[in-house]
N, C-alpha and C positions, 0 to 999 in steps of 0.2 A: 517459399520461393528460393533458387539461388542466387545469392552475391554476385552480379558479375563484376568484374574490376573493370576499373574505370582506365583502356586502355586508348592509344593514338596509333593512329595507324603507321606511323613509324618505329611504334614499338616490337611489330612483327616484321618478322624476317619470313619471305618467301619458301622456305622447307617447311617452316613451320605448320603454315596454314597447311599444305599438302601433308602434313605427317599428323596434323588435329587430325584430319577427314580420315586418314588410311586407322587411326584409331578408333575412332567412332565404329568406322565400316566393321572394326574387326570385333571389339565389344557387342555391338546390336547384332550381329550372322551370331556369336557366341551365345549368347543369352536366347538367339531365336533357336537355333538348334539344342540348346538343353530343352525349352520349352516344350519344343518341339518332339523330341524324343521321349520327355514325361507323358508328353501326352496320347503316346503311340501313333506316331505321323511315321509313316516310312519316305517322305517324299524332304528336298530340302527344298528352303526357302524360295530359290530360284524355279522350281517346279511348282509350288505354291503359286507364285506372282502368272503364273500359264496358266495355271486350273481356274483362279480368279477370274481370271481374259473369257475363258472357255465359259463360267459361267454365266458370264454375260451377253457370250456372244458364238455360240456352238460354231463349230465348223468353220471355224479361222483359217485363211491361206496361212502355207509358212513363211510367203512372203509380207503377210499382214503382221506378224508375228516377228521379223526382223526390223520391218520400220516400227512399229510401237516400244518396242525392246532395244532398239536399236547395240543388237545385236547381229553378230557376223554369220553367216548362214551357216559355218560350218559348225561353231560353237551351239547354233539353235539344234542344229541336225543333233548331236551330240545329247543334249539336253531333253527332245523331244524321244531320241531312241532310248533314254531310263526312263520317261515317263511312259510309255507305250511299256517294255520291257516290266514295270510294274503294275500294269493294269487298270494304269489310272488315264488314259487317252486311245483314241483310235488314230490312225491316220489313213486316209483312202485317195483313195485320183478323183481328182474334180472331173465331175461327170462334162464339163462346160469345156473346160483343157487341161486334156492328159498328160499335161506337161507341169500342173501344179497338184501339189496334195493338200489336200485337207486333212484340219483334227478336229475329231468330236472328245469331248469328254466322257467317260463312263461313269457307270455307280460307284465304280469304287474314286473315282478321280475327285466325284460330286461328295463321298463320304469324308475324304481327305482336306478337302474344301472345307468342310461342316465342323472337323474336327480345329481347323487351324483358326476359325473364325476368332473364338472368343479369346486364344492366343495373344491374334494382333491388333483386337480391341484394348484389351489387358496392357499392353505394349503401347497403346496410344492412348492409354487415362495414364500412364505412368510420368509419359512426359507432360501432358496439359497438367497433370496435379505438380511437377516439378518446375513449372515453368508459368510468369505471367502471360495472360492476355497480349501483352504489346511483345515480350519477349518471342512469345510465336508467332505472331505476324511475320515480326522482326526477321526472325529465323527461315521462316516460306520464302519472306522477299529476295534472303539470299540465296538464296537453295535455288529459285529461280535465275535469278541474277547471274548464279555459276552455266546452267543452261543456256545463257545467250551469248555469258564471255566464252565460253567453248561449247557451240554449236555441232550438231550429228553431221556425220560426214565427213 
């Protein structure tokens, strides 16, 4: 398990904690994309966390796909034309209103899917073996915590 030190919350300075998180972010994307690329993934992470959605739940509006991601439409637009563009998604017009598109996933999107799985289980015994029981709890509740001091929208 690691050591954590035994700090007060006056011992953090406000950049800090914003500059822990932007470190984390950039180590875990690093470490997923080496994985990643070992493992012959053409797709990155971001396009992952869609194929996921997708196979849970075929044929996602893109506006289903902005509120769960909460993500800006232009940025999804963006994201869903490499995964289309790679053959790992379809998009078509909702047969209901031709004013929304739908995405299906393909074989090769489902392949991609298949290959990243044991990736990001591998990636999540790393940390439960790195970390106690209460220490991740710990860590969820704030992870949550950040979610409702800065809410979507």
């Amino acid at each position: 398990m690691i050591q954590m030190p035994q700090l007060q919350k006056t011992d953090l300075k406000n950049d800090r904690i914003f500059l822990l998180m932007a470190k984390v972010q950039s180590r875990t994307s690093r470490f997923f994309k080496k994985q990643m690329k070992a493992a012959g993934l053409e797709i990155s992470f971001s396009q992952l966390g869609v194929l996921f959605m997708l196979e849970k739940n075929d044929g996602m509006s893109m506006g289903d796909f902005c509120a769960q991601l909460e993500m800006e439409n232009s940025a999804l637009t963006r994201l869903m034309d490499r995964l289309e563009k790679s053959g790992c998604v379809l998009r078509r017009v909702n047969p209901e209103d031709r004013r929304q598109f739908l995405v299906d996933i393909t074989d090769k999107g489902r392949e991609q899917a298949a290959l990243a799985k044991p990736i990001v289980r591998a990636a999540n015994q790393k940390i439960l073996d790195g970390l106690s029981g209460e220490e991740i709890l710990s860590f969820v509740g704030v992870m949550k915590s950040f979610l409702d001091i800065f809410p979507a929208g």
